[in-house]
C-alpha positions in Angstrom: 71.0 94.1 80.9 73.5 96.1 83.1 77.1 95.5 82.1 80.0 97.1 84.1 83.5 96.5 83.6 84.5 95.9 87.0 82.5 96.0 89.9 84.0 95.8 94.0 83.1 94.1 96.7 84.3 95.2 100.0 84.0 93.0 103.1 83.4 95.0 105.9 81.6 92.6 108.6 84.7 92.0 110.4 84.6 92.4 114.1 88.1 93.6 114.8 88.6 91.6 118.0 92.4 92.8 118.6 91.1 96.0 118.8 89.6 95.2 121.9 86.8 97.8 123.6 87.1 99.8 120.2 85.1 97.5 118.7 82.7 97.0 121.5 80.1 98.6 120.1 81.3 99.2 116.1 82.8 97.0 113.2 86.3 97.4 112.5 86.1 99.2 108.9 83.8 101.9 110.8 86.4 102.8 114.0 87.7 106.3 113.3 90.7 107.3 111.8 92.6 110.7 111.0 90.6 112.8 112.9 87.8 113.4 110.8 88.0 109.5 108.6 86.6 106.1 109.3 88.6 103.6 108.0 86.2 102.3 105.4 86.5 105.6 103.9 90.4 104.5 102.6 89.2 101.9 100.1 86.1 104.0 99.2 87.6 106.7 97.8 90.2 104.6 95.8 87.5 103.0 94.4 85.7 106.4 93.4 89.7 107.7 92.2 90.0 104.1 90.4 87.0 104.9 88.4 85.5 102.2 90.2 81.6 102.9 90.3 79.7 100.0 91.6 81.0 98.8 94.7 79.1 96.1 97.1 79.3 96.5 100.8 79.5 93.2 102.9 78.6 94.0 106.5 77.4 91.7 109.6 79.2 92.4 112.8 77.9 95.5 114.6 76.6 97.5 111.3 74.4 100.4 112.2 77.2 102.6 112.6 78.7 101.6 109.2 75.4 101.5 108.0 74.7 105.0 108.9 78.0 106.4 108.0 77.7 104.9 104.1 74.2 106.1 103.8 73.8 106.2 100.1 77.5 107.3 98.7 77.5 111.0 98.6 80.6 112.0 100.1 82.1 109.3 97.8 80.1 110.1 94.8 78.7 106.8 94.8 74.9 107.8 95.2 74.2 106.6 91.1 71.0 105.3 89.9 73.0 102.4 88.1 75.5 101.1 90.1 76.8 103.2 93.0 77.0 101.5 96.3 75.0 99.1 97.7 75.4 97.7 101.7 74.4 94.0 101.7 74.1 92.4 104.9 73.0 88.7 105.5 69.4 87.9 104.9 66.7 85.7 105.7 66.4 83.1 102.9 63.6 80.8 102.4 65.9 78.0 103.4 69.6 77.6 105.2 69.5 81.3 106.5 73.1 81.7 108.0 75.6 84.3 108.9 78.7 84.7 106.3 80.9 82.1 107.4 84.2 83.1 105.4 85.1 85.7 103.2 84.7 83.8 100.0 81.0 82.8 101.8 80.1 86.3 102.0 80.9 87.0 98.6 78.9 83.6 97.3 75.6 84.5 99.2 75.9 88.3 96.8 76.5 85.9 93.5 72.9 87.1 92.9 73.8 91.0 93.0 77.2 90.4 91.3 75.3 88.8 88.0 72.6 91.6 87.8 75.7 94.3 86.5 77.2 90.9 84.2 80.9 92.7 84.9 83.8 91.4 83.3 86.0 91.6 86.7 85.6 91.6 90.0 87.3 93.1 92.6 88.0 91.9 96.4 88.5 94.4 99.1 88.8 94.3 102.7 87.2 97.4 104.3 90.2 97.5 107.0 93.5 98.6 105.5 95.0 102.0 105.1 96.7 103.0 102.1 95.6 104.6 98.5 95.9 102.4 95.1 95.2 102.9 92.0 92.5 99.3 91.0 92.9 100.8 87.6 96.3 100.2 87.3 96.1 97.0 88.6 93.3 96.2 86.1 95.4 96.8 83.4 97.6 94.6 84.7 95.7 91.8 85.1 94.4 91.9 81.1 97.9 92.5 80.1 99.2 88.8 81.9 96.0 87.1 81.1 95.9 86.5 84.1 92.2 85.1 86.0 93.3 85.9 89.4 95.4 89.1 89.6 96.3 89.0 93.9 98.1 92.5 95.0 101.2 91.8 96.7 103.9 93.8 99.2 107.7 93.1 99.5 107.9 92.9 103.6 111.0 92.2 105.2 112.1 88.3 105.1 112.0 88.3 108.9 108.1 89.1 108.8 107.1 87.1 105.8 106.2 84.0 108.5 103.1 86.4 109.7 101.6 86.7 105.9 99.8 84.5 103.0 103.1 84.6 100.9 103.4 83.9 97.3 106.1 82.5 95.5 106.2 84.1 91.5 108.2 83.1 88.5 110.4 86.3 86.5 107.0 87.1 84.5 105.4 87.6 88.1 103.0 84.9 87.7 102.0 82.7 90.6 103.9 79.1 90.8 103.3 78.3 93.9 101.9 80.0 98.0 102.5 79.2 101.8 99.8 80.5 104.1 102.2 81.8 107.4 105.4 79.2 106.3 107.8 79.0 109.0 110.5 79.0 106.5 109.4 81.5 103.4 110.4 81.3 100.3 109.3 84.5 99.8 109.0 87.9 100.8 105.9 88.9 98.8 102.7 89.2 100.9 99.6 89.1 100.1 97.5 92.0 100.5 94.1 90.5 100.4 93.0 92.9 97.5 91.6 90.6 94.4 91.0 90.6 90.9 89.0 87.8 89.4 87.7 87.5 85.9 83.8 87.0 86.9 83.8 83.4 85.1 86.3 82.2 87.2 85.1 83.8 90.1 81.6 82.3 90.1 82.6 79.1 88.7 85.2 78.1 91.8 82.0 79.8 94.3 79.7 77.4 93.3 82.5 74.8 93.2 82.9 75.1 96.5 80.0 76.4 98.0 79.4 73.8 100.6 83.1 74.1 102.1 82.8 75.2 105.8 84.5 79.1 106.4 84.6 79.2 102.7 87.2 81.8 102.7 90.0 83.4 99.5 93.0 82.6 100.5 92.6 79.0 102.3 90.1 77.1 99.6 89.2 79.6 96.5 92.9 80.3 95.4 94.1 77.2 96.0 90.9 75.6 93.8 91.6 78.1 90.8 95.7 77.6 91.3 95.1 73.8 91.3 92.9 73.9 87.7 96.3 75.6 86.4 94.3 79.0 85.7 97.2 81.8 85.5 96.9 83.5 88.6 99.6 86.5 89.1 100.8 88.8 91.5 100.7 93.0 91.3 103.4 94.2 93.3 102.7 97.5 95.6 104.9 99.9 96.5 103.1 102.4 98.2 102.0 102.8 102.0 99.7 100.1 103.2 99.0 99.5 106.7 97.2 97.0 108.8 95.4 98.5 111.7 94.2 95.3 113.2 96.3 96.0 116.6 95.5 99.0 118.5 99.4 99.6 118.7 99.5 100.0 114.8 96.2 101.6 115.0 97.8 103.9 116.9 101.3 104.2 115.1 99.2 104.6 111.6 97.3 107.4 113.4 100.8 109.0 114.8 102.4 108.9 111.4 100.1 111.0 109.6 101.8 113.8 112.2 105.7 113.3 111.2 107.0 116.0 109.7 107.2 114.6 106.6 104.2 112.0 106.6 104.5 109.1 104.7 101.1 108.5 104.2 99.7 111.8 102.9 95.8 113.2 103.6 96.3 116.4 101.9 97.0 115.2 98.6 95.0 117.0 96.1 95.2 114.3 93.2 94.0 111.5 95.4 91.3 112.6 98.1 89.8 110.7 100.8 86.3 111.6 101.2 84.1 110.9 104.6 80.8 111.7 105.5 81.0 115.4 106.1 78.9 116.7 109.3 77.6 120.5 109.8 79.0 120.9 113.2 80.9 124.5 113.9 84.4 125.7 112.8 87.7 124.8 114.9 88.1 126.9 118.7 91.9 127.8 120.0 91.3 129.3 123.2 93.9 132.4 123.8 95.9 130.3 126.8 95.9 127.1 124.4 98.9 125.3 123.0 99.1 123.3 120.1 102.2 121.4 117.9 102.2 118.7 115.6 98.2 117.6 115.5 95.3 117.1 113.2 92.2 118.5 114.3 89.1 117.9 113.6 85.9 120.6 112.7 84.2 122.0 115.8 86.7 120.8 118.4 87.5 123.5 121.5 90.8 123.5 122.6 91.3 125.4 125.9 94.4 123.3 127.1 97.6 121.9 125.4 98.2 119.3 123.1 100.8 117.7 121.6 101.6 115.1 118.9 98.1 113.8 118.7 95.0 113.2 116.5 92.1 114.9 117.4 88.5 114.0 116.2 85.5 116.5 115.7 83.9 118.0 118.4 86.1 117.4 121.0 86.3 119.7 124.3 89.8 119.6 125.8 89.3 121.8 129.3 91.6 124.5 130.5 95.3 123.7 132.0 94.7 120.0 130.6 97.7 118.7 128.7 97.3 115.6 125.9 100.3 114.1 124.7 100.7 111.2 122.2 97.1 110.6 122.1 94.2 109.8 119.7 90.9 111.3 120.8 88.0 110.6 119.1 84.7 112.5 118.0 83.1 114.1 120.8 85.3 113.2 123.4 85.1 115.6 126.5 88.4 116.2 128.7 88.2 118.1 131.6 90.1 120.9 133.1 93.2 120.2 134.4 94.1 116.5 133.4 96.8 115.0 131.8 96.4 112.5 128.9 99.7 110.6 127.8 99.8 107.7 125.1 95.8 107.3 125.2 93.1 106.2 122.8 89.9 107.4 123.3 86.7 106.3 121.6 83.9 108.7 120.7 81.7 110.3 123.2 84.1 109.2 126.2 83.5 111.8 129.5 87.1 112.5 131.3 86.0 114.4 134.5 88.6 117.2 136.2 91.8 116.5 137.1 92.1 113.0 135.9 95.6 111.7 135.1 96.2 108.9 132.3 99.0 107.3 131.2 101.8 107.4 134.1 103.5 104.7 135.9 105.4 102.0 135.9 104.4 99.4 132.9 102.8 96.4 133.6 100.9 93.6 131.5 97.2 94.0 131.4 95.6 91.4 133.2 92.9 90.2 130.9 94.4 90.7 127.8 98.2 91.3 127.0 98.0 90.7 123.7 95.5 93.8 123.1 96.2 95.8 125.7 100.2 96.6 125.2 102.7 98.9 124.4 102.2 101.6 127.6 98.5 102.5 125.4 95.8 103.4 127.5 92.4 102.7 125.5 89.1 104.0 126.8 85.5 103.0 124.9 83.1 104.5 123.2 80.4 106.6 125.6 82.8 105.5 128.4 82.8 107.8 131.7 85.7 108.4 134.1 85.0 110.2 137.3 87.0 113.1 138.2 90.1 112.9 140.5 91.4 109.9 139.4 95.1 108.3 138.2 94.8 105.4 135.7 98.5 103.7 134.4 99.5 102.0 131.2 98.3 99.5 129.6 95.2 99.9 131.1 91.2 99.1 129.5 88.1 101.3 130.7 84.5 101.0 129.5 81.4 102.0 130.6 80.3 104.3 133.4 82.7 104.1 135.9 82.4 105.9 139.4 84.9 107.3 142.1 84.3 103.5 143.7 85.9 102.0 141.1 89.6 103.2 141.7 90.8 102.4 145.1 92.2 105.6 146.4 91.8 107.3 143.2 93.9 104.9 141.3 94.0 102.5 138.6 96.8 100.7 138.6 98.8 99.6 135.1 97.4 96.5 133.9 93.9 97.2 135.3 90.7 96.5 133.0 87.7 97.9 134.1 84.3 97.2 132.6 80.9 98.6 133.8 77.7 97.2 132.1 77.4 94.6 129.5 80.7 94.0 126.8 
């Protein structure tokens, strides 16, 4: 029989609502990042820099583009005849087919795959966090303690702890007690929904609780393993971790990899993040371009100016167009003459001539203010704005939209605009 040490699991099947038309058409973990990244492609390669070899991919919402983008593991080195990575969506079972119902389902409905590489530990990743960690060092860790649950942890500020799964840990770090969102913490250690289990206990509280309803980590299988008195502990992290589960800290993560000094590093050469790579041409500067403070990706034309921005691959900027603050994806096309300020951009968009977005006054969208915020702009994958047009903040545009659909040319701030099905 197979036996590896530790094995991952990564749940990428989330749907990434708060990201609004970004994840119209793609699941969170796969939504670009970087310029040339997808955000699946952060806890990839720490597994592959981890020495982590045998990693499980748990997709369901929207997967062909995820799907596609994992293929079989080259770029991460995870194309192995034992092991390597496997994507394992929900399947039709000879009886009680369903969808994964919680995270701890998703991982119940694999105990099958889990048990065919008879590892000693198991480890729980969410496919929709940016940051690099060493598992290996956690690992050791967790054997050190004892411990059957090892959960990784972050100080936050005492002020935000109310928004996380806090912990509350004795002087040896071990686990005494937890609050999911308390109103009053005790503590300011929050978890960061990375897992160790020892496999016993692991598949001991699954089957356990196997018929709980949203069976999910942090609401019924910690709370099972912490109330058999099993020593569970917390890792503490240090390092850069962020959430990008808002498209305003999608878009801050994305802006910070620009500062001067960035404190989340790509071009590290100990710790790599891989991607798919694509054969598409080398980077164009046309001779009247200007450019400061941006990543770019391969085979993007740059005719205009740009500023303080992440740029994907294969994107045309036109001639006398200026992008500020932005984030354009792969294979976005912006016309000549237009001005782009504080936009997001999804792959394949068309911006026609002489477009404005961006400018005015702010105003709260008017579907959805609690996506659409922060002055951002966000425009969806394959979407198509006519030329001539000026669209304001805080603004949503999908599909194939046409000079009818801005009253005198304008989109107000606070406007969505949807063409074709959501």
């Amino acid at each position: 029989m197979i036996k590896k040490e530790m094995i991952a699991m990564l749940l990428a099947g989330g749907q990434g609502s708060r990201l609004g038309v970004l994840t119209q058409k793609t699941a969170k973990p796969a939504v670009a990042f970087g310029g040339k990244y997808r955000i699946i492609d952060f806890p990839l390669s720490n597994c592959i820099n981890s020495g982590v070899d045998t990693v499980g991919v748990l997709t369901q919402y929207q997967p062909l583009k995820l799907n596609s983008h994992i293929g079989i593991g080259i770029p991460w080195d995870l194309d192995r005849n034992v092991g390597g990575v496997s994507v394992l969506p929900p399947y039709e079972k000879s009886e009680d087919t369903e969808w994964y119902t919680g995270t701890a389902n998703a991982i119940y409905q694999n105990l099958d795959y889990m048990e065919s590489f008879n590892p000693e530990y198991v480890l729980i990743l969410s496919g929709d966090h940016i940051y690099k960690m060493d598992y290996e060092v956690m690992l050791d860790f967790h054997k050190t303690k004892g411990a059957e649950v090892t959960i990784a942890v972050m100080p936050v500020p005492m002020e935000e702890a109310s928004r996380f799964g806090i912990m509350i840990t004795d002087e040896n770090k071990r686990i005494v007690d937890f609050e999911e969102k308390p109103e009053h913490p005790r503590s300011n250690l929050a978890s960061m929904g990375i897992y160790i289990f020892t496999w016993k206990t692991l598949k001991e509280a699954l089957i356990a609780l196997k018929d709980q309803a949203g069976l999910d980590f942090g609401k019924h299988v910690i709370p099972y393993v912490h109330k058999k008195d099993a020593p569970l502990y917390a890792y503490e992290f240090n390092g850069y971790w962020k959430d990008v589960g808002t498209l305003n800290s999608y878009w801050e993560a994305n802006m910070e990899l620009i500062d001067i000094v960035p404190e989340f590093n790509l071009y590290e050469e100990y710790w790599r993040i891989y991607t798919e790579a694509t054969s598409i041409p080398p980077l164009y500067f046309n001779g009247g371009c200007g450019v400061e403070r941006c990543i770019i990706g391969e085979g993007s034309e740059i005719y205009g100016e740009v500023y303080s921005s992440v740029i994907g691959c294969d994107v045309k900027i036109g001639k006398g167009s200026v992008v500020r603050d932005s984030i354009l994806m792969n294979g976005t096309v912006i016309g000549d003459h237009c001005r782009v300020t504080k936009g997001i951009i999804a792959e394949n968009a068309r911006i026609g001539n002489n477009v404005v977005i961006g400018e005015g006054e702010e105003k709260d969208n008017e579907t959805a203010p609690h996506i659409y915020n922060h002055g951002i702009v966000t425009i969806a994958e394959g979407a198509v704005v006519p030329e001539n047009v000026k669209i304001g903040k805080n603004v949503c545009i999908a599909g194939e939209t046409t000079a009818e659909d801005y009253p005198d040319g304008v989109l107000e701030s606070g406007r969505t605009l949807v063409k074709g099905e959501m």
